[in-house]
Residue frames relative to the residue before (quaternion, step in Angstrom):
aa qw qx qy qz dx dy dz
X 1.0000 0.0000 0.0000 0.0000 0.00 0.00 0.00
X 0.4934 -0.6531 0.5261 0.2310 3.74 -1.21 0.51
X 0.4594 -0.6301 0.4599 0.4248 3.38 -1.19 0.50
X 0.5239 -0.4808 0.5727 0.4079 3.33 -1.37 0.11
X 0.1618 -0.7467 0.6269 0.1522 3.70 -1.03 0.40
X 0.4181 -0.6813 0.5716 0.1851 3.54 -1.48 0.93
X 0.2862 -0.7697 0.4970 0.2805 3.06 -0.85 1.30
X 0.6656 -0.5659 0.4105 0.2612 3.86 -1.36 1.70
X 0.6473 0.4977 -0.3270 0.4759 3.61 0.61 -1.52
X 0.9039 0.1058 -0.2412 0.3370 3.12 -0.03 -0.90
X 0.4489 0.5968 -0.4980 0.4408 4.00 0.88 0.89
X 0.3690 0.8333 -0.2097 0.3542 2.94 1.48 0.11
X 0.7150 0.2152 0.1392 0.6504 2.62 0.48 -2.48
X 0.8993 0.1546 -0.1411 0.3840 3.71 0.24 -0.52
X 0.3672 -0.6930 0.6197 -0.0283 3.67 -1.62 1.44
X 0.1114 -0.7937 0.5850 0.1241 3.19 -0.93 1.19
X 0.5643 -0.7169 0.3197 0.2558 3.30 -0.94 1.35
X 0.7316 -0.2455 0.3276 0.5451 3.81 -0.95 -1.25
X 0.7595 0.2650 -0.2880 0.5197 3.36 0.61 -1.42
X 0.7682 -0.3157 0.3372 0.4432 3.56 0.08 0.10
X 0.7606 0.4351 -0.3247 0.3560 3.87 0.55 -0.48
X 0.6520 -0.5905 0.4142 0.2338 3.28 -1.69 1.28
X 0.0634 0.6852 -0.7222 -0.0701 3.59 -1.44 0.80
X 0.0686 -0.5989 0.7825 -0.1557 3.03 -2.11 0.59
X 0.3788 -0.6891 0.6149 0.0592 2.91 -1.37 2.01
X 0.5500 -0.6376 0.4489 0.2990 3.96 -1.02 1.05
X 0.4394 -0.6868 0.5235 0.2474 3.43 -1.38 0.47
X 0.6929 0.2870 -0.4792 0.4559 3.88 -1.64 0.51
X 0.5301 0.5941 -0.5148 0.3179 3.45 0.52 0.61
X 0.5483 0.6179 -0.4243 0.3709 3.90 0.75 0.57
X 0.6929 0.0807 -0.0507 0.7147 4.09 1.22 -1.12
X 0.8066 0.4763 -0.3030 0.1756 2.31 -2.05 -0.82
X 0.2130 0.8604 -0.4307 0.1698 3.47 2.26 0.18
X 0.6612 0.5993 -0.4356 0.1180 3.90 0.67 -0.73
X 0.6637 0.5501 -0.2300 0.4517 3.15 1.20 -1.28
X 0.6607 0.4703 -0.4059 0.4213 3.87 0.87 -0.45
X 0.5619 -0.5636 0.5463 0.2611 3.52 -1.43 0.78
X 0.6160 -0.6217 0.3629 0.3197 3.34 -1.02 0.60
X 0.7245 0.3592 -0.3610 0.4644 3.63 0.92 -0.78
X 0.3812 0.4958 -0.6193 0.4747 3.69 1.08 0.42
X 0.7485 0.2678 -0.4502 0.4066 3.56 -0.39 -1.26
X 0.7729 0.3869 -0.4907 0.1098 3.53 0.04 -0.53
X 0.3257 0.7616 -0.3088 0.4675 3.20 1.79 0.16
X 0.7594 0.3060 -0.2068 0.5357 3.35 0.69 -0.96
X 0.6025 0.3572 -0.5709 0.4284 4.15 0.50 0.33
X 0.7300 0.4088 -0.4673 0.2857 3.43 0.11 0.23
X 0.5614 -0.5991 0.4365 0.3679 3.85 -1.34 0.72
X 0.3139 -0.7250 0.5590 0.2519 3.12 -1.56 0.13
X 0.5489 -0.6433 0.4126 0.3386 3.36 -0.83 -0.38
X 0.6472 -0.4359 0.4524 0.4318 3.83 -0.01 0.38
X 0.1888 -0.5667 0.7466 0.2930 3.69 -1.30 -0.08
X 0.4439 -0.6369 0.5113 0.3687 3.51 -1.44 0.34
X 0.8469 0.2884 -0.4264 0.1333 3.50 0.47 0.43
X 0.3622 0.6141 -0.4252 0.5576 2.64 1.29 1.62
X 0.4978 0.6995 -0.4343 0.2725 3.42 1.27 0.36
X 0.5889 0.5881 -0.2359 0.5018 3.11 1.13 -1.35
X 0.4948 0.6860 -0.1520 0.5114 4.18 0.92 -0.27
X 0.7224 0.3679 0.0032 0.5855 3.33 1.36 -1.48
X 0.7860 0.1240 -0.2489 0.5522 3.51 0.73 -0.07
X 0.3451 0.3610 -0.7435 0.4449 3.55 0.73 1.27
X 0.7756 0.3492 -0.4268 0.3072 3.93 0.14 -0.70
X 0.8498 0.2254 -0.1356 0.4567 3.65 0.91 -0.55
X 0.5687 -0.7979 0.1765 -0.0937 3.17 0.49 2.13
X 0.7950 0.2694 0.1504 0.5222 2.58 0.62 -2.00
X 0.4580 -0.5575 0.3412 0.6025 3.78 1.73 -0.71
């Protein structure tokens, strides 16, 4: 039998925590910093959590965790 491969793209963007659920840090948070309000950017450094029905999605591509 072959190994199962992990899809790169998403091991990338997404960490699976302790209990088992998926995080990922939001996107337009790198330029363009002038025009956004501050509680946007600070909104955007922090991760989110997966939705749950997008979990089940996430471990056909990351397998292995």
């Amino acid at each position: 039998m072959p190994k199962i491969k992990t899809n790169r793209s998403a091991a990338k963007r997404f960490k699976r925590t302790g209990t088992g659920k998926f995080v990922f840090s939001k996107s337009h948070g790198s330029h363009i910093l002038t025009k956004k309000t501050t509680k946007r950017k600070r909104s955007l450094r922090k991760s989110q959590i997966v939705d749950k029905t997008n979990v089940r999605e996430l471990k056909l591509l990351l397998p292995n965790g």
